[in-house]
N, C-alpha and C positions, 0 to 999 in steps of 0.2 A: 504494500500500500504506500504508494509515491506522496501522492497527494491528501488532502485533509478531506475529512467527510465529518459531516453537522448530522447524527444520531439522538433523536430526543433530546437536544439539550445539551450535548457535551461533542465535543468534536475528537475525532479519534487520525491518526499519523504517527510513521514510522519514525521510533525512536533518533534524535539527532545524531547519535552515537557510532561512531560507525560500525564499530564490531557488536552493536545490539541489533537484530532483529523484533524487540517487543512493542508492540502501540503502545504511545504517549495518549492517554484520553484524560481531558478536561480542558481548559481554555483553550480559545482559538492559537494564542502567543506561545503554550507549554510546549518546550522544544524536546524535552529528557522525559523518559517512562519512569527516572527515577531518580535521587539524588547520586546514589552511583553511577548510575551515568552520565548524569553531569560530573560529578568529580571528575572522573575518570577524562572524560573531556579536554575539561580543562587543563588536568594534570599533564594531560597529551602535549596541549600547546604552549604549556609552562617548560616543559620541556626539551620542546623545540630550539625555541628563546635560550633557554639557559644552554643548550648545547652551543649556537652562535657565537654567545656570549663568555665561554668560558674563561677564568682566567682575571678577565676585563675588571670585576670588581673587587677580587684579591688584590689586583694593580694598586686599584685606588685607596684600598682601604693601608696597605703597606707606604703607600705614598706619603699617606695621612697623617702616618703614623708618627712614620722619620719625622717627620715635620717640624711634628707637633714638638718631638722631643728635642730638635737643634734649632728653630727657629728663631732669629734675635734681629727683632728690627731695629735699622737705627734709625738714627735721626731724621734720615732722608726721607723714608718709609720704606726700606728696600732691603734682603736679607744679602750679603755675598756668600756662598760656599768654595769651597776647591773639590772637584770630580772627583779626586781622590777620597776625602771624607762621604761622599755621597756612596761612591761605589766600596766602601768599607760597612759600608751600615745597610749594602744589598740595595738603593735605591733602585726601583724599575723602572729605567728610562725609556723601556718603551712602551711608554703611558697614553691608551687614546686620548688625543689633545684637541683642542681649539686654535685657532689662530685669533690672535687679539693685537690691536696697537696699542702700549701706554704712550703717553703727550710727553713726559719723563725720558724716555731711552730713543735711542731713534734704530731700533730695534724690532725686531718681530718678536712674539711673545706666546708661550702656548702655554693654554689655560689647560687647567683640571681642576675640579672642584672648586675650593674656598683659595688655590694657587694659582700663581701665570711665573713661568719661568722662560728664562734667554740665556745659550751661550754665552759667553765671554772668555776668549782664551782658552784656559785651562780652568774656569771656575763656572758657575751658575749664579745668575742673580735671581732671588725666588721675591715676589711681591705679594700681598693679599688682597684678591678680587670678589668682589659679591658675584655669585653665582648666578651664571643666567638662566630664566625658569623659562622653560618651551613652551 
């Protein structure tokens, strides 16, 4: 049964699910015959996503981390590090980033998170950005 059919008052179609064969009956909108099939569903396309995605927010959260623990802004508002202290403390620099301008550096700048960082030489200069909401 492909399509919906309207039976005294309750509409009856094939579960959304794909490996369910059972009718979903009662609203026209009810896509699952049952909450485990929708779980199940969903858990499918959650998934999906997290296979893509693997990795990506270990990245960020280790990024985070370091950060949080060496960050010392001065005066300027800018942190300097040397690549060396970064790659001793495991930093994953190959972080999905943004490209951002600061007015400050005349620099390209790639963002992550509550960060936007730029080479320099042999160091990194890490600044703090508000996070932009999609």
């Amino acid at each position: 049964m492909s399509e919906t059919k309207y039976i005294k008052g309750k509409y009856y179609k094939t579960c959304a699910f794909s490996l369910c064969n059972e009718i979903a009956v009662g609203r026209k909108d009810k896509l699952f015959c049952s909450n485990q099939c929708k779980n199940a569903h969903n858990n499918a396309i959650t998934s999906e996503v997290n296979k893509h995605t693997k990795g990506y927010d270990t990245k960020l959260k280790r990024a985070n981390r370091i950060l949080l623990s060496i960050y010392q802004e001065n005066e300027k508002g800018y942190f300097a590090v040397k690549q060396i202290t970064l790659s001793n403390e495991n930093f994953p620099f190959d972080l999905p980033t943004v490209q951002i301008k600061d007015d400050r550096f005349s620099s390209v700048f790639y963002s992550f998170g509550s960060y936007a960082f730029c080479k320099v030489k042999d160091s990194y200069i890490f600044i703090k950005v508000k996070p932009q909401l999609i």
